[in-house]
TIZA-289810 format. One record per residue: residue number from 0; residue in one letter; x, y, z of N, C-alpha, C, O in turn. Coordinates in pm, whole numbers, plus 50000, padded with zeros to 5 digits. Layout:
BEGIN
<NUM,'A',<X,Y,Z>,<X,Y,Z>,<X,Y,Z>,<X,Y,Z>> ...
This chain:
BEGIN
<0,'X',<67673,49534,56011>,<67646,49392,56015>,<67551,49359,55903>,<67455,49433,55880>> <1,'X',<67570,49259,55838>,<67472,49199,55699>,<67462,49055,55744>,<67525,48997,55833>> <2,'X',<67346,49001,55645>,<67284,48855,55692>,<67303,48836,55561>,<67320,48935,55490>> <3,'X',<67304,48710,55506>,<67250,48621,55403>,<67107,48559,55381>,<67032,48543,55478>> <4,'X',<67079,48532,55284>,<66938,48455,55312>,<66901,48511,55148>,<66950,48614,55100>> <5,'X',<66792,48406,55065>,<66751,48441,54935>,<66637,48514,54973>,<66566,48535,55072>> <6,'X',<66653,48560,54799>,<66568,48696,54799>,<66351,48692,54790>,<66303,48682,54677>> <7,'X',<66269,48700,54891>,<66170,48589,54846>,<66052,48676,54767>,<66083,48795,54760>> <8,'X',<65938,48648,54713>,<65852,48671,54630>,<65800,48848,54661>,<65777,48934,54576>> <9,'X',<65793,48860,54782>,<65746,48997,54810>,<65846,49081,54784>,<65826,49166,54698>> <10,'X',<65988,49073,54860>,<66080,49125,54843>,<66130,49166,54705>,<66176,49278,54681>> <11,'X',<66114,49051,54600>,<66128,49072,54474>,<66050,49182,54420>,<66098,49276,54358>> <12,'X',<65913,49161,54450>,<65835,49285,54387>,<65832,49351,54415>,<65758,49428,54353>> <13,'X',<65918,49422,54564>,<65957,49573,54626>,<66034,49593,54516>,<65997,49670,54428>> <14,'X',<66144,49528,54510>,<66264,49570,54405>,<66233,49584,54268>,<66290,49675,54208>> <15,'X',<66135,49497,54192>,<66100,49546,54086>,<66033,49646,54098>,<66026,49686,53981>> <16,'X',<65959,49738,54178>,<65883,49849,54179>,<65997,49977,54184>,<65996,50086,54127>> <17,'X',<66087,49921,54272>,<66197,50017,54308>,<66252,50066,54168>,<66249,50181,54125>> <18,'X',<66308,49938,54097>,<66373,49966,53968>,<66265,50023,53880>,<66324,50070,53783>> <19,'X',<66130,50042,53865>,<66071,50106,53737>,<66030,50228,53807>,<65998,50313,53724>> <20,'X',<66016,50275,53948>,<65985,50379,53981>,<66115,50484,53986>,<66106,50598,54032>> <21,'X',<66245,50424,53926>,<66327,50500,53935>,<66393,50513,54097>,<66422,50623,54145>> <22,'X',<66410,50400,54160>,<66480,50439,54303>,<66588,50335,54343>,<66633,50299,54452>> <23,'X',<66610,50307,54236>,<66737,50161,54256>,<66881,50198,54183>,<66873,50267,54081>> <24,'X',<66959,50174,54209>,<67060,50167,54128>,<67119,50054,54112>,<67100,49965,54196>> <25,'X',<67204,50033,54002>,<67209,49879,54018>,<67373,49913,53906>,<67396,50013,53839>> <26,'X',<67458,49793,53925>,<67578,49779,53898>,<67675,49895,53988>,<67633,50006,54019>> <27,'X',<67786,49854,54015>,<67949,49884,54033>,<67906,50069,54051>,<67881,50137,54150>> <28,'X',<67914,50103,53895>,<67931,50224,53903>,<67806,50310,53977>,<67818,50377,54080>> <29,'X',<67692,50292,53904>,<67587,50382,53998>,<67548,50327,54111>,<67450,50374,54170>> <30,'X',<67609,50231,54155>,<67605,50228,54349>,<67714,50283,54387>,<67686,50345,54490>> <31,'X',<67842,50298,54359>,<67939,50396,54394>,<67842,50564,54430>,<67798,50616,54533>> <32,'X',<67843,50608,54258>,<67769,50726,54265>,<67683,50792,54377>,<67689,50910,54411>> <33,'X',<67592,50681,54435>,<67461,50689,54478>,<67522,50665,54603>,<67431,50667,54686>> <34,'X',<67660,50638,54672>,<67706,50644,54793>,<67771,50781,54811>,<67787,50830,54922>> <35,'X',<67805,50838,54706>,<67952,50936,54706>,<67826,51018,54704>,<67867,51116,54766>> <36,'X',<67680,51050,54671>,<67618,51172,54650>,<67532,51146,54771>,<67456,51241,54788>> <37,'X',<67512,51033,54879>,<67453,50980,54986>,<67290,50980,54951>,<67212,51022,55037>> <38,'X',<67237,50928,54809>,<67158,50910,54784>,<67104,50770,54795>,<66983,50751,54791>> <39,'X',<67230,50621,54814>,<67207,50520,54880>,<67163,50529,54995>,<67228,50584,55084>> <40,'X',<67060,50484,55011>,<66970,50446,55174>,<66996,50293,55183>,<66979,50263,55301>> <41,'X',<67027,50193,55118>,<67037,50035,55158>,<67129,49971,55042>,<67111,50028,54934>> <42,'X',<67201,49892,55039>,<67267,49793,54943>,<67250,49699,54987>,<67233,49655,55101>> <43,'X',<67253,49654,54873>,<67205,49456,54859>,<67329,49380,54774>,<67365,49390,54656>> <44,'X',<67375,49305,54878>,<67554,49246,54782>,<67493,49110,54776>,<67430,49064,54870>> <45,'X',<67512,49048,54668>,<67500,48935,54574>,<67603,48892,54660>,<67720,48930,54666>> <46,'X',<67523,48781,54745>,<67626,48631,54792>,<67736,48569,54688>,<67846,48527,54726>> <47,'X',<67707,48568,54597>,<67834,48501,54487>,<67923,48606,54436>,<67995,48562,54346>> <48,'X',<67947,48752,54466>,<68025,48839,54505>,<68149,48786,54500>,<68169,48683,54565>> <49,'X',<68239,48833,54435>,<68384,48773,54553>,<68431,48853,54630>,<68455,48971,54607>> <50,'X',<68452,48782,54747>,<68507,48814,54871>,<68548,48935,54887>,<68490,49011,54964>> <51,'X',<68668,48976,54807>,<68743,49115,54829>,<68631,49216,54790>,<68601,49309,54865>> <52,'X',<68580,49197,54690>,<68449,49331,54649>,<68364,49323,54786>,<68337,49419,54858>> <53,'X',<68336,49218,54802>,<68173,49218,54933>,<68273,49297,55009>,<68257,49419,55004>> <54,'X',<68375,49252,55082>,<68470,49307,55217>,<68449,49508,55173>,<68374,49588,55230>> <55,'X',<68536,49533,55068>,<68528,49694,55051>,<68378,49698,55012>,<68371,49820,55027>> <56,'X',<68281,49672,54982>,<68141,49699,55001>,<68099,49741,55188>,<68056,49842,55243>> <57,'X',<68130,49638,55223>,<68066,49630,55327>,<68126,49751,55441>,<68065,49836,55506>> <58,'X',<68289,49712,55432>,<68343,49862,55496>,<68329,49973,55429>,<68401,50057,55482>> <59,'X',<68260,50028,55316>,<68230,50125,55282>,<68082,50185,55330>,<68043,50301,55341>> <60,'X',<68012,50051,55355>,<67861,50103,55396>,<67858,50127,55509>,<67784,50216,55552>> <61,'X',<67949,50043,55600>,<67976,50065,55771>,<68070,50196,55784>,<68090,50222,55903>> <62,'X',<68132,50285,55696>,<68229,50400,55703>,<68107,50511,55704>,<68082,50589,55795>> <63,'X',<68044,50497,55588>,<67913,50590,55559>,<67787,50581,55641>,<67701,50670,55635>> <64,'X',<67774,50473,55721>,<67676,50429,55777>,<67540,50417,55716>,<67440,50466,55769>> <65,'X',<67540,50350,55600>,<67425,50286,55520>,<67366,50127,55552>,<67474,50075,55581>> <66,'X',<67318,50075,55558>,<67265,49945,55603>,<67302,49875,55455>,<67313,49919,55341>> <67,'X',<67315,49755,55513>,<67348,49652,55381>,<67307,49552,55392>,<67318,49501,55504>> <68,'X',<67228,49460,55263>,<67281,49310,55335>,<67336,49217,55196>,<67319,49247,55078>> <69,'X',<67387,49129,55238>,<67409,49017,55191>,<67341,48923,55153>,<67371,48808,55184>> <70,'X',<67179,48967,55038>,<67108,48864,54986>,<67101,48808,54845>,<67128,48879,54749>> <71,'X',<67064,48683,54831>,<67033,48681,54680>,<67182,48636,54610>,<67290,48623,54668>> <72,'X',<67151,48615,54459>,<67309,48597,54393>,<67279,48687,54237>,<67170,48721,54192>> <73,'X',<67395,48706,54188>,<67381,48755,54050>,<67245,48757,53960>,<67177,48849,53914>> <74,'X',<67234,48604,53954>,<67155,48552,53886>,<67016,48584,53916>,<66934,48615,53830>> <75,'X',<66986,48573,54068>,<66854,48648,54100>,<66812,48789,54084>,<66695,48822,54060>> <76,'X',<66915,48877,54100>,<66913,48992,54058>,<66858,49027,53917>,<66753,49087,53899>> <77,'X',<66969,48968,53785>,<66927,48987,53648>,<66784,48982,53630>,<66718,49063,53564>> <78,'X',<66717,48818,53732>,<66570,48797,53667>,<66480,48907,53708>,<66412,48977,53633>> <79,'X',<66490,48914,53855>,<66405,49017,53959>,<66397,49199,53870>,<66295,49269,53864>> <80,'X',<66566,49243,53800>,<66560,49340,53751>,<66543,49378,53620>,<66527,49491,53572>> <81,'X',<66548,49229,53547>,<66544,49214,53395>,<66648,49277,53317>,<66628,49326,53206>> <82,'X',<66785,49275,53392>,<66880,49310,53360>,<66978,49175,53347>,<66953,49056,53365>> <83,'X',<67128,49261,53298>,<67264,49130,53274>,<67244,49114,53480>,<67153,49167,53543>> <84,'X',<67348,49036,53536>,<67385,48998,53615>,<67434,49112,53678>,<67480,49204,53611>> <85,'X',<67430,49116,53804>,<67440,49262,53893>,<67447,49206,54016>,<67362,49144,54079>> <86,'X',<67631,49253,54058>,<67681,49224,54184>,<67647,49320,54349>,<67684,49305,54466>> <87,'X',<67572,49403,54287>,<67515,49487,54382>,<67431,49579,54354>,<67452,49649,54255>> <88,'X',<67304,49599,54445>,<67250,49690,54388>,<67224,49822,54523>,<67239,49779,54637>> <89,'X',<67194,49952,54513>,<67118,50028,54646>,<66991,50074,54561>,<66961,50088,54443>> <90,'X',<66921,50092,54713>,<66774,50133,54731>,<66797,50281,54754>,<66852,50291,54864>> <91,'X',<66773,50455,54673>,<66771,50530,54668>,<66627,50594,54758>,<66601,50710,54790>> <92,'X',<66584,50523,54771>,<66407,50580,54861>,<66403,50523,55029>,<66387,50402,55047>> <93,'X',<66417,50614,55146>,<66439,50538,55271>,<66340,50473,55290>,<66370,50360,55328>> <94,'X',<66171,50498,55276>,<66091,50440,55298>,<66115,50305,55262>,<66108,50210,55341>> <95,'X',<66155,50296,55085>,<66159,50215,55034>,<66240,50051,55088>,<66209,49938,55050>> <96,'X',<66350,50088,55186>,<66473,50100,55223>,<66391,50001,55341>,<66389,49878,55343>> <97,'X',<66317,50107,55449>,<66270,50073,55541>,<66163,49924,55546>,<66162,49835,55632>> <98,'X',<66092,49936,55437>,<66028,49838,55409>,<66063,49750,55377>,<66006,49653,55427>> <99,'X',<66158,49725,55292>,<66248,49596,55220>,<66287,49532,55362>,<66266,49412,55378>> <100,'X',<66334,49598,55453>,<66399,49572,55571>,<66280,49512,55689>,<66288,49415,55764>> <101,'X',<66196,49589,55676>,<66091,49532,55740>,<66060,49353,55686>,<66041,49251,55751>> <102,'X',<66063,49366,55620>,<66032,49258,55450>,<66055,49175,55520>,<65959,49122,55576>> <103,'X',<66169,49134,55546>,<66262,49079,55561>,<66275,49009,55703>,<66303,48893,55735>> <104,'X',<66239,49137,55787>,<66229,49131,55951>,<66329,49141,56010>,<66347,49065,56105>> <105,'X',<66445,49251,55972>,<66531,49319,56012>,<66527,49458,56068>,<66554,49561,56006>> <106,'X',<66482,49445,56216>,<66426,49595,56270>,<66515,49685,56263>,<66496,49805,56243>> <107,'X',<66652,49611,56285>,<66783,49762,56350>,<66874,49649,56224>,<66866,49528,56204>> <108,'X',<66964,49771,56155>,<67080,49736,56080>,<67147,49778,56101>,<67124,49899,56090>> <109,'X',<67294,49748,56153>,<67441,49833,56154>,<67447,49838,56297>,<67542,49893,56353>> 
């Protein structure tokens, strides 16, 4: 199960810490990777996603049993990561994982 909702000021600076401490992955291919080596602990799918990608996202995280959600859009991503536009990203650190989620105020996922 995933929620929607934008991404807010704290949350942002988990994720920028995530991405310079080395525990994020971000685009298509190294969130694949980081599922297939079960080094994803959380994904985050960009609401402006299309449909068919979010759907095999989401049954891939519910097959593997990884938590996901549905926050944020492209565009917030690029600024938050200082990257191009990025339709998904995972959190490689559970703590890290755990907290974002806390963040958020999502006790139980999935």
């Amino acid at each position: 199960m995933g929620w929607v909702m934008r991404i807010n000021p704290k949350a942002e600076a988990l994720l920028g810490f995530a991405r310079k401490s080395g525990k994020l992955l971000s685009g298509e291919s190294a969130v694949k990777f980081g599922i297939k080596t079960k080094a994803a602990k959380l994904l985050l799918l960009a609401v402006d996603m299309p449909e068919k990608r979010k759907i095999h996202w989401i049954n891939w995280c519910e097959d593997e049993e990884i938590p996901y959600l549905s926050i944020g859009n492209k565009a917030e991503y690029a600024r938050i990561l200082g990257m191009s536009a990025r339709s998904v990203v995972a959190i490689k650190d559970e703590k890290m994982a755990a907290a974002l989620l806390e963040l958020l105020n999502f006790d139980k996922i999935n």
